[in-house]
SERO-4910 file (N, C-alpha, C, O; in steps of 0.05 Angstrom, whole numbers):
BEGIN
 pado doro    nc1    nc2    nc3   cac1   cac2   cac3    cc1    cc2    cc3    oc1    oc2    oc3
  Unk    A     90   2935   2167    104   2938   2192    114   2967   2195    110   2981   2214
  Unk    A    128   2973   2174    145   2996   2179    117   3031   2173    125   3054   2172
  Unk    A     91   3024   2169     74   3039   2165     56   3042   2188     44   3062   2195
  Unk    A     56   3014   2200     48   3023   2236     70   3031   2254     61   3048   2270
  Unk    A     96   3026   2258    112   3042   2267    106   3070   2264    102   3085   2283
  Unk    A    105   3077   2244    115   3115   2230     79   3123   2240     75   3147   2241
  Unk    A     61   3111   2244     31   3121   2247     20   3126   2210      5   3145   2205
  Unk    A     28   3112   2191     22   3111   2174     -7   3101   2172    -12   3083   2188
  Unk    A    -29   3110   2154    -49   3091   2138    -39   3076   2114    -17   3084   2106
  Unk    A    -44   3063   2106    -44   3054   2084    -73   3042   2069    -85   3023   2078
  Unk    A    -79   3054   2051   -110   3058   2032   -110   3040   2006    -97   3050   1988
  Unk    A   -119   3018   2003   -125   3016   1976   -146   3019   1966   -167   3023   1979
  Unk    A   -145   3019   1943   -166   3039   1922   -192   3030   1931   -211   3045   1928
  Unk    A   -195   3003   1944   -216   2992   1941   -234   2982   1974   -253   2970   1983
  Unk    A   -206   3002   1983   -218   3004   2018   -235   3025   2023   -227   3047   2016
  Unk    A   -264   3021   2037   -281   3043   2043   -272   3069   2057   -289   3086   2062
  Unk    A   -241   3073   2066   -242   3103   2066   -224   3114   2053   -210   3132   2062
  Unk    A   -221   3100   2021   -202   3108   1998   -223   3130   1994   -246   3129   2002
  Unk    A   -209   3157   1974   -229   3177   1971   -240   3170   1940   -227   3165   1920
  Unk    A   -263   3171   1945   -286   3159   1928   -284   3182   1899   -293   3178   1876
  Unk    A   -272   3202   1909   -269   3224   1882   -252   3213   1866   -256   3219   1843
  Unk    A   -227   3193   1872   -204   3187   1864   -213   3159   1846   -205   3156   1823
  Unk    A   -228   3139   1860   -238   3107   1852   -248   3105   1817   -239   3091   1800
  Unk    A   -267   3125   1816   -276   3133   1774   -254   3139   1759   -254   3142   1735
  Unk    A   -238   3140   1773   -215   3159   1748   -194   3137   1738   -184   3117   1748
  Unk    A   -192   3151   1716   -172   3133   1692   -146   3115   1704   -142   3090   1703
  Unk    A   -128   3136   1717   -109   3148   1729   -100   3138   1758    -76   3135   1762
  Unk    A   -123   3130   1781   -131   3138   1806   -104   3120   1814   -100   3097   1807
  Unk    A    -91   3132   1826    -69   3112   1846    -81   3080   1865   -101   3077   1880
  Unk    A    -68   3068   1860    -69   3044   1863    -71   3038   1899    -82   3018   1908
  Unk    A    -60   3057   1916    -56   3049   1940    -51   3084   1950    -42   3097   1931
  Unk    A    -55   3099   1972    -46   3122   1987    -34   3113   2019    -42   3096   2036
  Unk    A    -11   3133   2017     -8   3129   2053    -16   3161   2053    -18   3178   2035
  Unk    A    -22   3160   2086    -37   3179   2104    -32   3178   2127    -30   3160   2143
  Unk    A    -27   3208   2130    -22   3204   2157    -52   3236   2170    -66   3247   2153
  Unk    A    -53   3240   2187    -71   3256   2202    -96   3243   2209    -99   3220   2217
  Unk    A   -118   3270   2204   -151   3262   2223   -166   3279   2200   -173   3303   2200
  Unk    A   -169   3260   2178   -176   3274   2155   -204   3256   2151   -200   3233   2158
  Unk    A   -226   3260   2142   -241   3241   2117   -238   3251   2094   -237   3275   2087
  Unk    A   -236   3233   2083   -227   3236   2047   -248   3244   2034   -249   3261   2016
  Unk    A   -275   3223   2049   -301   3234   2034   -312   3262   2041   -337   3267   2041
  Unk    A   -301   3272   2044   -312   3303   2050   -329   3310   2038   -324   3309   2014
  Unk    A   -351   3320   2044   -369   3332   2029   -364   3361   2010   -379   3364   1991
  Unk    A   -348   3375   2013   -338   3396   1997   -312   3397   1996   -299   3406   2015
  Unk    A   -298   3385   1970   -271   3397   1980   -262   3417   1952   -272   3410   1931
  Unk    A   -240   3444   1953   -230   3460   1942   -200   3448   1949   -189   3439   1969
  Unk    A   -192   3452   1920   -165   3453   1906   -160   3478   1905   -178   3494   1896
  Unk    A   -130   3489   1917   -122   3514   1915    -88   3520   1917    -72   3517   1936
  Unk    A    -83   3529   1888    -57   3518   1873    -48   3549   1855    -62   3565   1842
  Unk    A    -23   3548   1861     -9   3570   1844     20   3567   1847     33   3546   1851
  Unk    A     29   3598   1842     61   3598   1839     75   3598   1861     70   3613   1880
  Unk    A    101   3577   1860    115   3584   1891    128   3611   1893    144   3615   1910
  Unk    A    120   3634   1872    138   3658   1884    111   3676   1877    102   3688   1857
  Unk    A    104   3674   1897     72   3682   1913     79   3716   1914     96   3727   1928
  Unk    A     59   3728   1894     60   3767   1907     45   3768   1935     33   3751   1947
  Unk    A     50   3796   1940     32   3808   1966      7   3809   1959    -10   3810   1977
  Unk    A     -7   3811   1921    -30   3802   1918    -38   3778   1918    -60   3779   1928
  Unk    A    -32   3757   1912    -35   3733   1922    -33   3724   1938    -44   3702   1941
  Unk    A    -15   3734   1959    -22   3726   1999    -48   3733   2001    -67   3720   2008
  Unk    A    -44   3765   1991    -83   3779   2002   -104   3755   1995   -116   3744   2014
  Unk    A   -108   3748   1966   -122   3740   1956   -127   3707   1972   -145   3699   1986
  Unk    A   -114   3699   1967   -108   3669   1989   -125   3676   2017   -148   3668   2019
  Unk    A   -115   3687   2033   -120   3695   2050   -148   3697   2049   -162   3678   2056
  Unk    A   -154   3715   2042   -189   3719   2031   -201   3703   2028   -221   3700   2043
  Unk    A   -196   3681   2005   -209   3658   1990   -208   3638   2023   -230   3633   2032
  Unk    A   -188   3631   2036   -192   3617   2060   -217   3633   2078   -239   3627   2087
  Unk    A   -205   3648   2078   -230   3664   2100   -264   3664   2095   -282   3662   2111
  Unk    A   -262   3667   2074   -292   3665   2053   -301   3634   2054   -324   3627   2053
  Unk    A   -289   3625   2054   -286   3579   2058   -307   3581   2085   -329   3570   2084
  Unk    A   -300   3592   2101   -311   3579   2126   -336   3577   2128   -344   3555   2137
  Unk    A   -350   3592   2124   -387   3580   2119   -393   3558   2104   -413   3543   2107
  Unk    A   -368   3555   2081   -381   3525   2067   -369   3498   2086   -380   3476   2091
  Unk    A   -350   3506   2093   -333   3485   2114   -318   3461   2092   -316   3437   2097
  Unk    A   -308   3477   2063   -298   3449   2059   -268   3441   2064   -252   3458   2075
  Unk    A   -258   3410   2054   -231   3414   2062   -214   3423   2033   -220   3422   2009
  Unk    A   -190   3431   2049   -181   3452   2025   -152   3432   2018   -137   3425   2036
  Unk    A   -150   3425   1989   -132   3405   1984   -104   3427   1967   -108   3448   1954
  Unk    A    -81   3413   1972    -62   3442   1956    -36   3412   1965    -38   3388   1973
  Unk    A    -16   3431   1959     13   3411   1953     33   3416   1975     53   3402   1976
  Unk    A     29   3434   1993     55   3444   2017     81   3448   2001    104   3439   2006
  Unk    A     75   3459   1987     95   3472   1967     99   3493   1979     87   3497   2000
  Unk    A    119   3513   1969    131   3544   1976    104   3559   1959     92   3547   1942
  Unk    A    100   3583   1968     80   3611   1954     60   3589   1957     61   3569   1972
  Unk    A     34   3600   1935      4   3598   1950     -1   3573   1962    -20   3571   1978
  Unk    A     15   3549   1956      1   3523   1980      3   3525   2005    -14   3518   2021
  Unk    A     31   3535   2011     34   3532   2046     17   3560   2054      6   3566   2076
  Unk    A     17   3567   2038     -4   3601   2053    -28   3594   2052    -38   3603   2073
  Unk    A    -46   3582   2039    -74   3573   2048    -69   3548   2060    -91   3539   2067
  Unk    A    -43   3527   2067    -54   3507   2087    -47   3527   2108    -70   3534   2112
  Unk    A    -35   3539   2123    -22   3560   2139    -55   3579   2147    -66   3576   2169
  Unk    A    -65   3594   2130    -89   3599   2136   -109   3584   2140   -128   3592   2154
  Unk    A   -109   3557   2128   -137   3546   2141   -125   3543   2167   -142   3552   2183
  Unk    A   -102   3535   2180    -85   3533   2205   -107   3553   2223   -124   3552   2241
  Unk    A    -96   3571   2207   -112   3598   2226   -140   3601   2236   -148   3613   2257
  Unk    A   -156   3585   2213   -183   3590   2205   -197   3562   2215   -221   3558   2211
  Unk    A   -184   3550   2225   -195   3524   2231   -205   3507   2211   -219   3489   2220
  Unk    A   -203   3508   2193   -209   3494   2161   -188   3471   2158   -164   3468   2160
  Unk    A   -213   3456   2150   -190   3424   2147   -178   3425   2123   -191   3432   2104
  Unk    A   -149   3415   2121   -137   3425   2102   -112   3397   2090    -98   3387   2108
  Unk    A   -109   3390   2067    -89   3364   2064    -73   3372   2041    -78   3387   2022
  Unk    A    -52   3358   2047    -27   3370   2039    -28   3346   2012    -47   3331   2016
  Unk    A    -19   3343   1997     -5   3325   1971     24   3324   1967     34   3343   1955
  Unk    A     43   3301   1975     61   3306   1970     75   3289   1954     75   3265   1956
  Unk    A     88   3303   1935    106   3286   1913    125   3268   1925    136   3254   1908
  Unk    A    131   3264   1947    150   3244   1971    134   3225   1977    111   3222   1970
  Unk    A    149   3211   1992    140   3194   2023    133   3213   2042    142   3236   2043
  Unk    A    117   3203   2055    105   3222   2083    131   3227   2105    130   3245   2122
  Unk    A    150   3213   2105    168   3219   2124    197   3232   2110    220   3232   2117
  Unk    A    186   3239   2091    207   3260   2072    196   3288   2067    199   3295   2044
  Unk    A    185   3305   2082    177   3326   2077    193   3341   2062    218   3339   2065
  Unk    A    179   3365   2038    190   3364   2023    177   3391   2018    153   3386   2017
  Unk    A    181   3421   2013    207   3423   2031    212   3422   2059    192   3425   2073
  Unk    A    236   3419   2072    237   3405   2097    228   3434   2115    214   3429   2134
  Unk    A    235   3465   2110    213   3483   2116    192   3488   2123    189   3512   2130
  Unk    A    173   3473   2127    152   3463   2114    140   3436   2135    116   3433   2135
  Unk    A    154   3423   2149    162   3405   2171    129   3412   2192    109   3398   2194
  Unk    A    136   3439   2206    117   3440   2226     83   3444   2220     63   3440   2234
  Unk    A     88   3454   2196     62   3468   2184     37   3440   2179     14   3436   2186
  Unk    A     62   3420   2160     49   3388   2168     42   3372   2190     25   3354   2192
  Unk    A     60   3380   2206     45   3364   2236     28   3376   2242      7   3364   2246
  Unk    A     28   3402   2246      3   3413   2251    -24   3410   2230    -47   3406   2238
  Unk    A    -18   3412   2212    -31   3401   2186    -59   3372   2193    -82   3371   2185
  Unk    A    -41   3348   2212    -52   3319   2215    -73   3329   2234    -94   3316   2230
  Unk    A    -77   3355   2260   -103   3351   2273   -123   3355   2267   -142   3342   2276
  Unk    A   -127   3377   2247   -153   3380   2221   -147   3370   2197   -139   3390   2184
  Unk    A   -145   3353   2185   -136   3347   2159   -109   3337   2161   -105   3321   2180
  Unk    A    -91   3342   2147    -74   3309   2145    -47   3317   2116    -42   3340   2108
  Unk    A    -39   3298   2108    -16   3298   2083    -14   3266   2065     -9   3246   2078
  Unk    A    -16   3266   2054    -29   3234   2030     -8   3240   2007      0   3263   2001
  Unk    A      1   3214   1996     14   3210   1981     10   3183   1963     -4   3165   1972
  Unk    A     21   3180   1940     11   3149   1928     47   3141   1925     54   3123   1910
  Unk    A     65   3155   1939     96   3139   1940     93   3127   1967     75   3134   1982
  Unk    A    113   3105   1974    118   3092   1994    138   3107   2014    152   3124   2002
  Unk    A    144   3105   2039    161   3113   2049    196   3116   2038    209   3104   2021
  Unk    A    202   3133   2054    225   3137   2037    232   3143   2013    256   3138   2007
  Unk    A    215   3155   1995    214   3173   1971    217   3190   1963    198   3203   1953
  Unk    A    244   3202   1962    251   3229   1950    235   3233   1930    230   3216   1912
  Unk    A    225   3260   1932    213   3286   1910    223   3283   1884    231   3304   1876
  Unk    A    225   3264   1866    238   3274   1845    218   3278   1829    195   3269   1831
  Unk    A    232   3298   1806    221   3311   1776    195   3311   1773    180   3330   1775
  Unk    A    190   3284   1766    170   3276   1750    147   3262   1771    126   3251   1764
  Unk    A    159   3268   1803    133   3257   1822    114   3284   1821     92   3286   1832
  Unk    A    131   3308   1806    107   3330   1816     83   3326   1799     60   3323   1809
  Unk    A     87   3325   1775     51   3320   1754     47   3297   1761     28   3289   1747
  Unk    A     54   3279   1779     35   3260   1788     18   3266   1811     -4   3257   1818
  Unk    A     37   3287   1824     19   3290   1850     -2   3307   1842    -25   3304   1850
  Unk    A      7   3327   1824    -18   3346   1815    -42   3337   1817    -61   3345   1830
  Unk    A    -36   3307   1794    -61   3300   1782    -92   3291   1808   -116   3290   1807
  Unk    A    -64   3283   1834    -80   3269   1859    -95   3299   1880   -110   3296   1899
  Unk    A    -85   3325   1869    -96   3353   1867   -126   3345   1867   -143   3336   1882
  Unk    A   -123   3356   1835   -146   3357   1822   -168   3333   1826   -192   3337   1825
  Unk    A   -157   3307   1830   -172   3298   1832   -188   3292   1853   -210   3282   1850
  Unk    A   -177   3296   1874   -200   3303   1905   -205   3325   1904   -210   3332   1927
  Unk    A   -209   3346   1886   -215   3373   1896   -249   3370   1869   -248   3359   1847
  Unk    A   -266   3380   1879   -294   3386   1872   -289   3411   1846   -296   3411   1822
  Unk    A   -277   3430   1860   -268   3451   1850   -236   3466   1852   -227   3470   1875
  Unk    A   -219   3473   1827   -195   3482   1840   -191   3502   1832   -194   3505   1808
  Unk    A   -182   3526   1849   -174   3559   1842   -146   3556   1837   -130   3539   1846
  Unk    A   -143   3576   1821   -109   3577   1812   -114   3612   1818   -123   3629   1804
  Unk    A   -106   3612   1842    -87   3642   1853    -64   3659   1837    -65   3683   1831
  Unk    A    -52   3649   1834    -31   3660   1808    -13   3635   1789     -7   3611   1791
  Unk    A    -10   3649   1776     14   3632   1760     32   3643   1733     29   3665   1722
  Unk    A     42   3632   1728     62   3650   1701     51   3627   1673     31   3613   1673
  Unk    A     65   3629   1658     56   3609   1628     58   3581   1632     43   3563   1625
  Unk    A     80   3580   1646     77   3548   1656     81   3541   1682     77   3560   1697
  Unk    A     88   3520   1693     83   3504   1715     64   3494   1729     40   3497   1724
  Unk    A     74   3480   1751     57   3456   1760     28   3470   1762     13   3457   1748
  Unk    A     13   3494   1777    -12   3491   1769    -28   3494   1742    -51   3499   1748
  Unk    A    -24   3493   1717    -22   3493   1699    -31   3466   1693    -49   3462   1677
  Unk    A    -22   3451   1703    -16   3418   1697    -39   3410   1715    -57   3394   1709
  Unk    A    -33   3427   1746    -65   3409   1751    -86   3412   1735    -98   3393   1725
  Unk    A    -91   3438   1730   -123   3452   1712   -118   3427   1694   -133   3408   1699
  Unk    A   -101   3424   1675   -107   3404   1658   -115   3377   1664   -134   3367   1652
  Unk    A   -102   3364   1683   -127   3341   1701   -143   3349   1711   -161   3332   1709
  Unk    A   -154   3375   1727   -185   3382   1732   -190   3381   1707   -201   3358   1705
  Unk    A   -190   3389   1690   -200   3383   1663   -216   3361   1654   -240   3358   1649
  Unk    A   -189   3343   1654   -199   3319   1645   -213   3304   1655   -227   3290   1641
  Unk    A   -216   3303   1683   -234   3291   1704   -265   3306   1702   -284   3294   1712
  Unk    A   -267   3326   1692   -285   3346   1690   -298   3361   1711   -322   3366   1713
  Unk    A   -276   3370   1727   -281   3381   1748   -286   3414   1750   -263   3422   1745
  Unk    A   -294   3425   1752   -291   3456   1759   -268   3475   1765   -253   3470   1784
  Unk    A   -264   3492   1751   -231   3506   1752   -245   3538   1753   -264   3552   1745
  Unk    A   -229   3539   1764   -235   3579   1768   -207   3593   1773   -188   3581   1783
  Unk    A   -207   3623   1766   -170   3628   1764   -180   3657   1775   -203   3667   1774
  Unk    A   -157   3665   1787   -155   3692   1796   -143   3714   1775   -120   3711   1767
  Unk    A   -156   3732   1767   -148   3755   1750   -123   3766   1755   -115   3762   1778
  Unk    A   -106   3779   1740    -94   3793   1751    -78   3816   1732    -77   3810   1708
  Unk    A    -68   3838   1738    -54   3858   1716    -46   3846   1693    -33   3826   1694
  Unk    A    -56   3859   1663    -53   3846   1639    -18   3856   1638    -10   3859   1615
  Unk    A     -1   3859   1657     29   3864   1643     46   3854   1671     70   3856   1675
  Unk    A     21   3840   1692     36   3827   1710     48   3789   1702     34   3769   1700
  Unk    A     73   3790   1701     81   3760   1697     61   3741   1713     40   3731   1706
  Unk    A     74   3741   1733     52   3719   1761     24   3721   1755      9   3711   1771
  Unk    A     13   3733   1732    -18   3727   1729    -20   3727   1692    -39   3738   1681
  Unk    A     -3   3717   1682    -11   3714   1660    -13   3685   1650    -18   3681   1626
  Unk    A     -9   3662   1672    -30   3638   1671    -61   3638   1670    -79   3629   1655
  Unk    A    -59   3654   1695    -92   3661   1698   -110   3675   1682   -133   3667   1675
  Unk    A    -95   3700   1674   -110   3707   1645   -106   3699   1629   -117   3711   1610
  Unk    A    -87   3671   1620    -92   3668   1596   -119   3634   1594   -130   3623   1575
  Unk    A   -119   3628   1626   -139   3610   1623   -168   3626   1632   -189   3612   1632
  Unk    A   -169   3647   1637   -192   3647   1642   -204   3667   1604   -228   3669   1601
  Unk    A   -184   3678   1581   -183   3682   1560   -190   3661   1549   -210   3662   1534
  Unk    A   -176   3637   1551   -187   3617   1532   -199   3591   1544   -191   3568   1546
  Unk    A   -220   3604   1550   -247   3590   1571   -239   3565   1579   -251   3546   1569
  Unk    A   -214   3560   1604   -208   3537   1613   -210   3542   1648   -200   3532   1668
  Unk    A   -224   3558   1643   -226   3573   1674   -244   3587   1671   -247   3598   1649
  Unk    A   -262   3593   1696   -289   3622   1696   -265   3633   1714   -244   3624   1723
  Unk    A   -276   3653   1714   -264   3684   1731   -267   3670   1764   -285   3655   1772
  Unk    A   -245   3681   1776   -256   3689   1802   -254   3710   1808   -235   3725   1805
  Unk    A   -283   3716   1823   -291   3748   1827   -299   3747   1863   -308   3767   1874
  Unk    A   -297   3728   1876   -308   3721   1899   -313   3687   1914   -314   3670   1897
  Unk    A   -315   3681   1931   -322   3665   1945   -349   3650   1938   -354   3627   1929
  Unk    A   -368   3677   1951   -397   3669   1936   -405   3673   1923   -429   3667   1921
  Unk    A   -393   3686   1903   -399   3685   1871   -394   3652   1864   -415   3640   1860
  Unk    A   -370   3635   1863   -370   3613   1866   -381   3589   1874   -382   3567   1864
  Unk    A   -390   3600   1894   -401   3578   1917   -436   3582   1908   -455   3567   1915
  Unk    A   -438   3603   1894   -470   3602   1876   -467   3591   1855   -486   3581   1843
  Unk    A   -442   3589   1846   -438   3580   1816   -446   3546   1814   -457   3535   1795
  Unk    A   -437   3533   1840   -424   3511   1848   -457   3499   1857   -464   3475   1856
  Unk    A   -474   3525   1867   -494   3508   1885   -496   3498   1911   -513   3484   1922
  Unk    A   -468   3510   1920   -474   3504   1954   -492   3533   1971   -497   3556   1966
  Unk    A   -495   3513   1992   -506   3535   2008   -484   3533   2027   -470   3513   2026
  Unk    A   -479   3555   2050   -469   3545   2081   -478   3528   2092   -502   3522   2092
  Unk    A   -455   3512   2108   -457   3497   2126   -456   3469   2104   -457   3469   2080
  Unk    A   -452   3444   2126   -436   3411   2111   -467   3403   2099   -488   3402   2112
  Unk    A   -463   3400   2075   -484   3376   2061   -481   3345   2078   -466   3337   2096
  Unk    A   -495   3337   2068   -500   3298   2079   -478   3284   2065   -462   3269   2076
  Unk    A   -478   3289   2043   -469   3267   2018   -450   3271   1997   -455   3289   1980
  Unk    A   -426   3257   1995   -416   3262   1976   -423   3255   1948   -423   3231   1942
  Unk    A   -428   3272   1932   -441   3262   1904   -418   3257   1883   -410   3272   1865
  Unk    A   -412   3234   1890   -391   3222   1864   -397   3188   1863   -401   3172   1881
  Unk    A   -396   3186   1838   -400   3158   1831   -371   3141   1834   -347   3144   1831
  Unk    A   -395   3117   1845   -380   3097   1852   -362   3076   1841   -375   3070   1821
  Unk    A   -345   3063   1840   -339   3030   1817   -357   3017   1808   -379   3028   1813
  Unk    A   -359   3001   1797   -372   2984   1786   -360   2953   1798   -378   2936   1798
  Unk    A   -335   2946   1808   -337   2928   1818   -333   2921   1848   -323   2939   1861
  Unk    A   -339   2901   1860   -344   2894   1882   -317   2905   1908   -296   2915   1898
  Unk    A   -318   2903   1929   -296   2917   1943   -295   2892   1951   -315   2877   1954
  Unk    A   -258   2883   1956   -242   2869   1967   -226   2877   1989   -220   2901   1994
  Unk    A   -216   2847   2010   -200   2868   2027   -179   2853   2022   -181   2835   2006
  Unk    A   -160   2857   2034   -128   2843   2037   -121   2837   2061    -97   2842   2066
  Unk    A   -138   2826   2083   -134   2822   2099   -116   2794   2098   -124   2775   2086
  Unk    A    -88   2795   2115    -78   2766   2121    -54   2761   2099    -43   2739   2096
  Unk    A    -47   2787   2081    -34   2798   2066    -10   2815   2069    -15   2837   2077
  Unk    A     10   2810   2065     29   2836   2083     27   2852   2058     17   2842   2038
  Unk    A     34   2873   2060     40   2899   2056     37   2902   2017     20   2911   2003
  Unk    A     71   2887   2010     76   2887   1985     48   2871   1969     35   2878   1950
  Unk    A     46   2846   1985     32   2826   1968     -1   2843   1966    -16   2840   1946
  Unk    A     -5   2856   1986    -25   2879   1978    -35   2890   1965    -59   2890   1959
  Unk    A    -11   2905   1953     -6   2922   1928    -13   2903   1907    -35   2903   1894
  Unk    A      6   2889   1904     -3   2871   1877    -33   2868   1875    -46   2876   1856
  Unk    A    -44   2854   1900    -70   2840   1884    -89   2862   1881   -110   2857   1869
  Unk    A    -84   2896   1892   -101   2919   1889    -95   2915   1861   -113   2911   1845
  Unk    A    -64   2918   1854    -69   2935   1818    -79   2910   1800    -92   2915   1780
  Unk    A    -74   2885   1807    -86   2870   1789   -116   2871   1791   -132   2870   1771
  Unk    A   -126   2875   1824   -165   2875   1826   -166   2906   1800   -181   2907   1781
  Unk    A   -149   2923   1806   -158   2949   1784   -152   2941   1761   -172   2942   1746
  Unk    A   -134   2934   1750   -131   2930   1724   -154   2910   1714   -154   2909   1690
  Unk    A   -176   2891   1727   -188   2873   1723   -216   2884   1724   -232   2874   1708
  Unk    A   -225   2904   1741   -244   2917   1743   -247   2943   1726   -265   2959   1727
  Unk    A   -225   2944   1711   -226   2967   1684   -231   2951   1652   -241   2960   1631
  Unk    A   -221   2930   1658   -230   2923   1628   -246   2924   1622   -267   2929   1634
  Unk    A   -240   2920   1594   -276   2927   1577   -277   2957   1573   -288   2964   1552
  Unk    A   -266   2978   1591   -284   2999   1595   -272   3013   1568   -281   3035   1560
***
């Protein structure tokens, strides 16, 4: 009830427009709300993640990396965080590039509240998804969860800058594990804000980024939308919950998942 009021979706794992990158994974959230005019199954999508205290080289660079996007047309997934997320959802804004937000909240807790218009605007190309329920304050420990829902719709994720630790850091390590593609931006060997990046692209957890289409050769796309998303599917049958309210939903999703993982 209170999710058609607000213009909420609500997705379980096992509904055909849950994103199919998310359904294989160990991890994969049990249920997403959604709000915008997004497909999940996108045929290309980029993860693009760094520090919230963003230099004037990493606006440039952002900037660029969006601008260079537009021949492949994919959608560009990031956190609407402060520094490099809201500047590449803000430029795909610009660029017409569909773009989705991840937020460690409820969808009607924007977070930071800064941040407010960039997401409405956000829902007419692309959108904002979450695996909390409404009314969910941001806390602590929702950020490496949201990461993980990063990396794992993103095909490929760039890390723009970063220092020794924080949250993008944490995504690369679930791109990782999911075995997804990671690429990092270089930057001055005595600059702080890039000594994430050089130290993953030093100890081969990242290739270089040197370009757009250096990448996008790396990757094997050409310009313009492919047909098909190439990710494997479940193994078990899809259910619906129709005739079910809301809560009782949930349950019988995590029990159909927990039931369709055994064995594995």
């Amino acid at each position: 009830m209170q999710c058609r009021k607000t213009g909420t979706q609500l997705l379980f794992f096992n509904d055909p427009e849950y994103p199919a990158r998310l359904r294989p994974l160990y991890d994969s959230p049990v249920a997403l709300y959604a709000k915008g005019n997004t497909d999940f199954n996108w045929p290309r999508t980029v993860g693009i993640v760094g520090t919230r205290k963003i230099s004037e080289y990493g606006k440039a660079i952002t900037e660029n990396i969006i601008r260079d996007l537009v021949p492949y047309q994919p959608l560009v997934v990031s956190g609407l965080a402060y520094g490099v997320d809201i500047t590449a959802h803000r430029h795909c804004l610009r660029n017409s590039l569909a773009t989705l937000g991840v937020m460690a909240s409820g969808l009607d807790v924007i977070y930071p509240a800064v941040h407010q218009r960039t997401a409405s605007e956000m829902q007419e190309n692309g959108g904002i998804v979450t695996e909390n329920a409404l009314g969910t304050k941001p806390d602590f420990m929702r950020f490496p969860a949201r990461n993980r829902i990063i990396a794992g719709l993103s095909d490929v994720t760039i890390v723009v800058e970063s220092g020794q630790t924080g949250g993008s850091l944490i995504t690369v390590e679930f791109a990782q594990n999911y075995h997804r593609e990671v690429f990092a931006v270089p930057g001055a060997i005595n600059d702080p804000q890039s000594e994430g990046c050089n130290f993953l692209i030093r100890d081969h957890k990242a290739a270089i980024f040197t370009s757009v289409a250096d990448m996008a050769a790396a990757l094997g796309w050409e310009e313009g939308i492919p047909d098909v998303v190439p990710v494997a599917q479940p193994d078990y049958a899809v259910t619906t919950f129709e005739g079910f309210t809301q809560d009782e939903g949930q349950v019988l999703a995590l029990l159909k998942q927990r039931g369709g993982n055994a064995g594995r």
